[in-house]
C-alpha positions as CSV (number, residue, x, y, z in Angstrom):
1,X,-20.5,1.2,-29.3
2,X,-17.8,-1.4,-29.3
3,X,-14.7,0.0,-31.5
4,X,-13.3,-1.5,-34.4
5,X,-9.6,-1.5,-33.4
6,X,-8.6,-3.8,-36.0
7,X,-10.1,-2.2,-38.6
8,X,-9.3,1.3,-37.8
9,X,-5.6,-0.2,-38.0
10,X,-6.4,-1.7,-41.4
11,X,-7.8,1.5,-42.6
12,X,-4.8,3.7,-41.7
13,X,-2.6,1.3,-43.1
14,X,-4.7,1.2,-46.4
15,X,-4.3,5.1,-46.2
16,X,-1.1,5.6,-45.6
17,X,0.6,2.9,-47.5
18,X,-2.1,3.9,-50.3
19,X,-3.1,0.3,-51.5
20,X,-4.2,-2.6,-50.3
21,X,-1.5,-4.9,-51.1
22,X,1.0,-2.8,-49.6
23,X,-1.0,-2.1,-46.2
24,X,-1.5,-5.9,-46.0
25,X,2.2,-6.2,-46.1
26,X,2.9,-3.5,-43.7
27,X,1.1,-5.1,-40.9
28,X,2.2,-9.0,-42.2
29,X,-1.3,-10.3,-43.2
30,X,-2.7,-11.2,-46.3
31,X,-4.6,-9.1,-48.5
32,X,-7.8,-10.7,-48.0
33,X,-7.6,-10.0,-44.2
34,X,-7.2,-6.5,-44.9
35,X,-9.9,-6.5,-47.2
36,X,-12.4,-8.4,-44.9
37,X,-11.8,-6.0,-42.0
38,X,-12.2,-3.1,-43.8
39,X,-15.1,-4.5,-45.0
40,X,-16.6,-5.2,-41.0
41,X,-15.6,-1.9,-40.0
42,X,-17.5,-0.1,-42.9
43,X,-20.7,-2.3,-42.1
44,X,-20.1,-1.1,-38.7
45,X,-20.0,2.7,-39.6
46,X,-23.0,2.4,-42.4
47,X,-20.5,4.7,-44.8
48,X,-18.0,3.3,-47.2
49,X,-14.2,5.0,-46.4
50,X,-12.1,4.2,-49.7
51,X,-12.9,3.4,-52.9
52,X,-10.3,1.5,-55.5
53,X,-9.0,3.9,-58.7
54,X,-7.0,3.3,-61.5
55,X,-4.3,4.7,-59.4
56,X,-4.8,3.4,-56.0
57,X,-7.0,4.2,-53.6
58,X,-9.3,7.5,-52.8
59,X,-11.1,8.3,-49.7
60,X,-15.1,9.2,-49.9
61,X,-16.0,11.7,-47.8
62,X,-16.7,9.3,-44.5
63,X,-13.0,8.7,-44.7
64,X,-12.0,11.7,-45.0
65,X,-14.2,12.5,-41.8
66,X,-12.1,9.4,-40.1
67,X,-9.0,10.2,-41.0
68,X,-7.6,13.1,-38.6
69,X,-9.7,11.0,-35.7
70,X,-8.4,7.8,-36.1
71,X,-4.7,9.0,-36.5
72,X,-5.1,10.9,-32.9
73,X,-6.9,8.3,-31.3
74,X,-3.9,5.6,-32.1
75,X,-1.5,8.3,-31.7
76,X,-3.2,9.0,-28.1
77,X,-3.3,5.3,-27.5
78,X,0.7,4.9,-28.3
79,X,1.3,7.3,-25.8
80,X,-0.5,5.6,-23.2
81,X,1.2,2.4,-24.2
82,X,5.0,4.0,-23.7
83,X,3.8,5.4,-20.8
84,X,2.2,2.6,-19.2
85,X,5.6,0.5,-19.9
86,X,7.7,3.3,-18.0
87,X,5.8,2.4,-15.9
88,X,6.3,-0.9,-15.9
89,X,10.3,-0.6,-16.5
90,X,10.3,1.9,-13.6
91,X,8.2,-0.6,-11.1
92,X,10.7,-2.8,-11.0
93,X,12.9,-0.3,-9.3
94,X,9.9,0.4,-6.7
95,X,9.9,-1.8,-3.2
96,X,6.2,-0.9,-1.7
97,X,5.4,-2.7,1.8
98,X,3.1,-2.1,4.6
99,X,3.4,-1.8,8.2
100,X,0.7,-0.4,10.9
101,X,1.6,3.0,12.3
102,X,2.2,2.1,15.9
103,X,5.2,0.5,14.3
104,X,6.4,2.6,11.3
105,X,6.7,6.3,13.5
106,X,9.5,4.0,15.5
107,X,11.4,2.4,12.7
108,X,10.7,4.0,9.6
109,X,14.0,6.3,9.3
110,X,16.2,4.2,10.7
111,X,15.2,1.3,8.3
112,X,14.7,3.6,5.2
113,X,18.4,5.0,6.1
114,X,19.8,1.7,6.5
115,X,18.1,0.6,2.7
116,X,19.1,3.2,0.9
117,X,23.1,2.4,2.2
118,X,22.5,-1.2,0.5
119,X,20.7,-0.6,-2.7
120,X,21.2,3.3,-3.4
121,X,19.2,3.2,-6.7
122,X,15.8,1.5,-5.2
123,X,12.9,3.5,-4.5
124,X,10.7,2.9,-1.5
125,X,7.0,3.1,-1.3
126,X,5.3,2.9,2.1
127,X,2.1,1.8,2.9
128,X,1.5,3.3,7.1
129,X,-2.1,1.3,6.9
130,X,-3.8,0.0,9.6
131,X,-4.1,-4.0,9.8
132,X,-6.7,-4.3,7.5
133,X,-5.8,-2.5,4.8
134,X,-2.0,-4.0,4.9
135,X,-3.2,-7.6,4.6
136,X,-5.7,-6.5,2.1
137,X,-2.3,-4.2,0.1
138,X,-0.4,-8.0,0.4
139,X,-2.8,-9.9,-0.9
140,X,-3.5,-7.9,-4.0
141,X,0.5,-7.4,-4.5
142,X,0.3,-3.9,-4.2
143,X,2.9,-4.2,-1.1
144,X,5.6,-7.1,-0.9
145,X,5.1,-7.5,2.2
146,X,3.0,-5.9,5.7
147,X,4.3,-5.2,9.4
148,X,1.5,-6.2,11.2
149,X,-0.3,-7.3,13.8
150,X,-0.6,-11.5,13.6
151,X,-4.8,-11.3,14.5
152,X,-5.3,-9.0,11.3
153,X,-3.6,-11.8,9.2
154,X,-6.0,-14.1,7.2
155,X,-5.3,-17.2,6.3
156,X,-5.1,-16.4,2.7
157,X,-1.8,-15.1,3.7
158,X,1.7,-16.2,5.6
159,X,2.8,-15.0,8.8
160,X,6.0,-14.9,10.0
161,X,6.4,-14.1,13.6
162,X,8.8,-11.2,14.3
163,X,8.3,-10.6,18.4
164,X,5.8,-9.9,20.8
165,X,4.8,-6.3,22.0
166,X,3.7,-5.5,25.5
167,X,1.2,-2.4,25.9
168,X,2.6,0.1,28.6
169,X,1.3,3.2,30.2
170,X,2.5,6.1,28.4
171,X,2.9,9.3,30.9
172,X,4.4,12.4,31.2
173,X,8.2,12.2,32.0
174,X,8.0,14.6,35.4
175,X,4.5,12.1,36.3
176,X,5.2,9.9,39.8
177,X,4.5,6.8,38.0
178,X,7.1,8.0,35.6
179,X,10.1,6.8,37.6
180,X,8.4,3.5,38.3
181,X,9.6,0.1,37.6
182,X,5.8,-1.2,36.7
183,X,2.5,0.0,37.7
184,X,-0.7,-2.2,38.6
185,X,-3.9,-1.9,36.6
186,X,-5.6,-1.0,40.1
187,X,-3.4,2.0,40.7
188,X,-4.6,3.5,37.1
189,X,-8.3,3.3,38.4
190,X,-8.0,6.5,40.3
191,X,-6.3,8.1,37.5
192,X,-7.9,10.0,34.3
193,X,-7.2,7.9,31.1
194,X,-7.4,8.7,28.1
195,X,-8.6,5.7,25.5
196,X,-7.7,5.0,22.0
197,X,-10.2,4.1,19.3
198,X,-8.3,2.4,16.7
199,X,-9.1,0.2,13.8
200,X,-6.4,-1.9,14.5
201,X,-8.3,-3.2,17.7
202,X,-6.2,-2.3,20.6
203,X,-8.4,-1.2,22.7
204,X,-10.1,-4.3,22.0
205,X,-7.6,-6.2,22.7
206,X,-7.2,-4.1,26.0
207,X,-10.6,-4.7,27.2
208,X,-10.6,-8.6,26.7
209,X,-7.8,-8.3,29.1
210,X,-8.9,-6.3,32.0
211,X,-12.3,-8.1,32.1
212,X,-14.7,-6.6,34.5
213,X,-11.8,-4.1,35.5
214,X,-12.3,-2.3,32.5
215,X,-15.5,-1.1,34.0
216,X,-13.8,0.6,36.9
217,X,-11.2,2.7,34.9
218,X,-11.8,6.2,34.0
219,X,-12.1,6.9,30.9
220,X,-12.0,11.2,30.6
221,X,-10.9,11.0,27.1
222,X,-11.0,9.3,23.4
223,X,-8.5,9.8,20.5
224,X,-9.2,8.2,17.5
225,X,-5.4,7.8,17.0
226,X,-2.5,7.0,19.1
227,X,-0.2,10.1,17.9
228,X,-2.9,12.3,19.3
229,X,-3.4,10.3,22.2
230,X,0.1,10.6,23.2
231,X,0.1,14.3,22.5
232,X,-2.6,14.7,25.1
233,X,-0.4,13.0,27.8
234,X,2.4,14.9,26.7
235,X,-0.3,18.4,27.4
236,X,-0.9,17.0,30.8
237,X,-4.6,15.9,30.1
238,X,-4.6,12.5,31.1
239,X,-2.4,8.9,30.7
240,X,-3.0,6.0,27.9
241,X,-2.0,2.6,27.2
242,X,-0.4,2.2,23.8
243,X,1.9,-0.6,22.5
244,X,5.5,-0.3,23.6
245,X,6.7,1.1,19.9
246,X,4.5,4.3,20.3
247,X,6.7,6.0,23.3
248,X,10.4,7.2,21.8
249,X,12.8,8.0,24.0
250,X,13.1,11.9,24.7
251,X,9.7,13.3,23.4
252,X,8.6,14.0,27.4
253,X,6.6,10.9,27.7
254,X,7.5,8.1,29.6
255,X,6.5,4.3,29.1
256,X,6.3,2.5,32.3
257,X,5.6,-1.2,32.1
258,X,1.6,-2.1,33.5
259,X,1.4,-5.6,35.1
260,X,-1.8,-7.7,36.7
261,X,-2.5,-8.3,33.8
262,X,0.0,-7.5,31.3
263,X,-0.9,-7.1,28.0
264,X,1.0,-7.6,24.5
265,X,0.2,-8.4,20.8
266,X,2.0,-10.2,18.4
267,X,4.1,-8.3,15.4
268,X,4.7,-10.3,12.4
269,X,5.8,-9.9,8.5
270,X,3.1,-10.9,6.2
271,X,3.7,-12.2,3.0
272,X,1.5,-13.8,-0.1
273,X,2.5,-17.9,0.2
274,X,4.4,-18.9,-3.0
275,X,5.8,-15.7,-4.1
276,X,9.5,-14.9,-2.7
277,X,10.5,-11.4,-2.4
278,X,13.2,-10.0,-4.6
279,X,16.5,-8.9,-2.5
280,X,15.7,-5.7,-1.6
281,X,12.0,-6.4,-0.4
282,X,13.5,-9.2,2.1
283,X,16.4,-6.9,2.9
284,X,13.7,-4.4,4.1
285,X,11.8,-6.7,6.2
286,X,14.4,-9.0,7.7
287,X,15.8,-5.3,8.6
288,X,12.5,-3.8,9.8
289,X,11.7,-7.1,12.0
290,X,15.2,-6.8,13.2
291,X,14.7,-3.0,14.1
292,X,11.6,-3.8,16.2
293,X,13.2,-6.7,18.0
294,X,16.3,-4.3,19.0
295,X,13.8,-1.4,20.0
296,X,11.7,-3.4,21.9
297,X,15.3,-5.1,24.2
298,X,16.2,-1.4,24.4
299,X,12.7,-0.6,26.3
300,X,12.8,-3.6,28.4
301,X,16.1,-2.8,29.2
């Protein structure tokens, strides 16, 4: 059943007011207007709700059966109303933005930390998504903007380039590969690897590299993400190949540079064409492309 807003309006106003004259002035319409949508609302219900007396108006007993209902039901519906302009008010203290998180467990604090020095009173939402669903997040406006990778960007969207990422191998610090300089893809044949099934595509990405080497590595193990696949190396159970970002310094896995053929992707910040972001939002991601750049010199250094 389709409800008669306008006319349960009209009717409390009729009630409360106690004529129609004045209920038509209450809510700045004419008298006629109040009269014709009481009228559709009590075709609608099949019950006449007031009747006109010598004194004013008198509710039948269908009104009287409206009455207590329709005053909760707007009463309920002015709640919602303040509540959904908080809301509102409060959003515009939010910044929400989206970044993969191969690239958010390296710069998250740091850039949160760094925010919160500049604009002390603005609340920060994070979105640790994987490519998809952070283009997807940008282009609905849910996030400002996404740290991503560039081949999960569609068109739809912009896509500023922030720096390229190599992939490295990522073994445990007392490993003999760990004091390296660069290990070969052929010297990793012989060793038990551990591969990473990620929506993101990496090991996609990985395989469109090696080519028909990919056949000859061992694969012991699959993590479905690459915390867990690190945490594996770190037990002893194997090595990996993650994007650079994934090793920090001091957690007892090392990240050793792989050449023949090296592999990197491509970071960027996407953002919906046409609509600039507000001071904070670019603060955050001129800072968060500026933090990747600087950890990414300090690994290659």
């Amino acid at each position: 059943m389709q409800i008669d807003f306008l006319g349960i309006q009209a009717f409390l106003a009729v009630v409360e007011s106690g004529s129609f004259a004045m209920a038509a002035a209450r809510l700045h319409l004419s008298q006629t207007a109040i009269s014709h949508r009481m009228r559709k609302l009590e075709e609608s219900l099949g019950a006449a709700l007031v009747v006109r007396t010598s004194r004013g108006i008198a509710l039948t007993e269908a009104g009287n059966a409206l009455l207590p209902r329709a005053r909760s039901a707007v009463q309920q519906l002015e709640v919602s109303f303040d509540d959904v302009r908080r809301h509102g008010q409060d959003a515009t203290r939010w910044v929400a933005f989206g970044c993969v998180p191969t690239v958010s467990a390296s710069i998250l604090v740091p850039l949160l930390r760094r925010a919160a020095e500049r604009f002390p009173q603005v609340q920060v939402r994070l979105f640790d998504s994987s490519p998809v669903e952070v283009a997807e997040l940008v282009q609905a406006g849910t996030a400002a903007f996404g740290i991503t990778l560039a081949q999960g960007v569609p068109e739809k969207l912009s896509a500023q380039p922030i720096a390229r990422e190599p992939f490295v191998l990522a073994c445990p610090a007392d490993h003999p590969f760990a004091a390296r300089r660069s290990v070969a893809w052929g010297e990793l044949l012989a060793q038990p690897m551990i591969r990473i099934s990620l929506p993101s595509g990496n090991s996609m990405t990985i395989d469109d590299a090696l080519g028909p080497l990919r056949e000859q590595v061992r694969w012991r193990y699959e993590a479905q993400r690459t915390a867990m696949a690190v945490e594996m190396v770190r037990g002893g159970l194997g090595l990996t190949v993650v994007p650079r970002l994934c090793v920090r310094a001091g957690d007892g896995v090392a990240a050793v540079p792989i050449e023949g053929p090296e592999i990197t992707r491509l970071l960027v910040v996407a953002t919906r064409p046409g609509v600039p972001l507000r001071a904070e939002e670019s603060f955050l991601a001129d800072t968060a492309a500026a933090l990747v750049r600087e950890h990414l010199a300090a690994g290659a250094g």
